[in-house]
Residue, then its C-alpha position, 0 to 999 in steps of 0.5 A: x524507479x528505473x527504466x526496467x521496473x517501470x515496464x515490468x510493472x506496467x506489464x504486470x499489472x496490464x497481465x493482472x487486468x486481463x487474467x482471470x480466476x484471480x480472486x482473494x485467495x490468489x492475491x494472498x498467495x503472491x504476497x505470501x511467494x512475495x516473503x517466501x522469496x524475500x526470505x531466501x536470498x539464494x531463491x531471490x537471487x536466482x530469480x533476478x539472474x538471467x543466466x537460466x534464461x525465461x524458461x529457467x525462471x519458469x521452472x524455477x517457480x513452477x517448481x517453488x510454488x506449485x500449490x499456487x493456483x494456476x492463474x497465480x503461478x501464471x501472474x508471478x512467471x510473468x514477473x519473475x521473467x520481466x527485468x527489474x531494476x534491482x531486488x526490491x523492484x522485484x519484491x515491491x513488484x510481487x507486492x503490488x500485484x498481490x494487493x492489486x488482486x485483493x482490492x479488486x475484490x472489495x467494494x469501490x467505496x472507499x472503504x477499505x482505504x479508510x481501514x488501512x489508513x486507520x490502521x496506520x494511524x493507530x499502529x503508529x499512535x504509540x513507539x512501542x505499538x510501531x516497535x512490536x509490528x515492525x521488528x524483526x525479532x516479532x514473529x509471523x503469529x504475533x504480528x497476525x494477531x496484534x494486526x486482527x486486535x488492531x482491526x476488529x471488524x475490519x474486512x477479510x481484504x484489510x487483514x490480508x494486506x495490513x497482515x503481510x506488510x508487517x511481516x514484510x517491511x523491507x525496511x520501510x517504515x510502517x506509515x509509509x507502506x501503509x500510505x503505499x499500501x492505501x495508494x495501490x488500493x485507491x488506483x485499482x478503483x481510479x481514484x488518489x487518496x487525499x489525507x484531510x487535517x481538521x480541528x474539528x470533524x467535517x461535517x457532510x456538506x464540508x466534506x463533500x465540498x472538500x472531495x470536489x475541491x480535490x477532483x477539480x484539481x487534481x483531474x480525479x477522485x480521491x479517497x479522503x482521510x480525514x485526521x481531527x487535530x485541535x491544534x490546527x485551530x481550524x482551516x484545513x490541511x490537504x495532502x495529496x502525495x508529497x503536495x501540502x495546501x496548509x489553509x489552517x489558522x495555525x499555519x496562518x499564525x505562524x506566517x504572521x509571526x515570521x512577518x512581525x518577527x522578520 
């Protein structure tokens, strides 16, 4: 991330944390400006040159997205005037913000990290599954509805999110915006998200003692996912970001068997 996204991003989020009127519907709008301007290279283009000048850029959204709620237009012609570092600082920019929003409007509990991460989980089960929501070739309607299939009861909140990142992926793959996704959300509550490997499920006092462990560590909460692999024999595997603690028997086998084979 350059110098520029950095601050812009800063500057957006600090303009989030003191804008108001910004609800769901507000959210749902800047992630669907995020793919109208996404799909227009030309709009996407003239929103990155600074020839226009601020008040240019001003225009131009004001003039492109005029059903926006105002307290929405006045969040994206605070990032379309920053200067971003490249084109899809400036998406991922909008993005954020839009699910920045929408997390603000669920409960601090978590749990709507853990649908996310559900989602993820499952979505990337199966090839073919991942395929149908991360091609191209899959439109809008299809993608909504096999995310609604796949969430069941989930909240309006998941949805929203899980909805626009497989219309949008911008070439990620579909577990890395979803762990993306899950981070943005977990920070608009002050928390890490930490991913829980076990053999067998946590049982209530497990679980606590792990989410200790972490905040210890790391300085703050975290939001734990927790993933059952039999093939881990037991122990526990942590990952917090790119950071792995591998206490499983599994990895402890396999270290013993590079030491009698070395």
């Amino acid at each position: 991330m350059g110098s520029a996204t950095r601050s812009a991003l800063e500057a957006a989020r600090t303009a989030l944390s003191g804008a108001k009127n910004v609800d769901h519907a507000a959210g749902e709008q800047l992630l669907a400006a995020a793919r109208t301007i996404a799909d227009s290279p030309q709009l996407l283009a003239a929103l990155m040159s600074t020839s226009s000048g601020e008040k240019g850029t001003v225009a131009l959204v004001s003039t492109v997205f005029s059903s926006l709620s105002p307290a929405s237009r006045s969040l994206l012609e605070g990032i379309a005037t920053s200067r971003w570092s490249s084109s899809d600082d400036l998406l991922a920019g909008i993005e954020e913000i839009g699910i920045r929003a929408i997390a603000a409007t669920a409960p601090r509990d978590g749990s709507l990290e853990r649908e996310l991460f559900e989602f993820g989980r499952v979505a990337t089960s199966e090839p073919d599954l991942e395929l149908a929501l991360s091609s191209k070739r899959g439109g809008a309607e299809g993608k909504r509805s096999l995310v609604d299939s796949l969430l069941g009861s989930a909240s309006a909140q998941a949805r929203a999110i899980a909805s626009h990142l497989v219309q949008q992926p911008r070439g990620r793959r579909l577990a890395a915006l979803v762990s993306q996704a899950v981070s943005i959300v977990a920070d608009v509550s002050g928390k890490g998200v930490a991913t829980v490997s076990v053999a067998r499920p946590l049982t209530s006092a497990q679980r606590s003692s792990v989410e200790a462990a972490i905040t210890a560590r790391y300085g703050r909460e975290h939001v734990v996912n927790q993933v059952v692999d039999p093939a881990l024999i037991g122990g526990v595997r942590i990952q917090v970001g790119d950071e792995v603690i591998d206490g499983s028997i599994a990895a402890r086998l396999a270290d013993l068997s590079l030491q009698l084979a070395s």
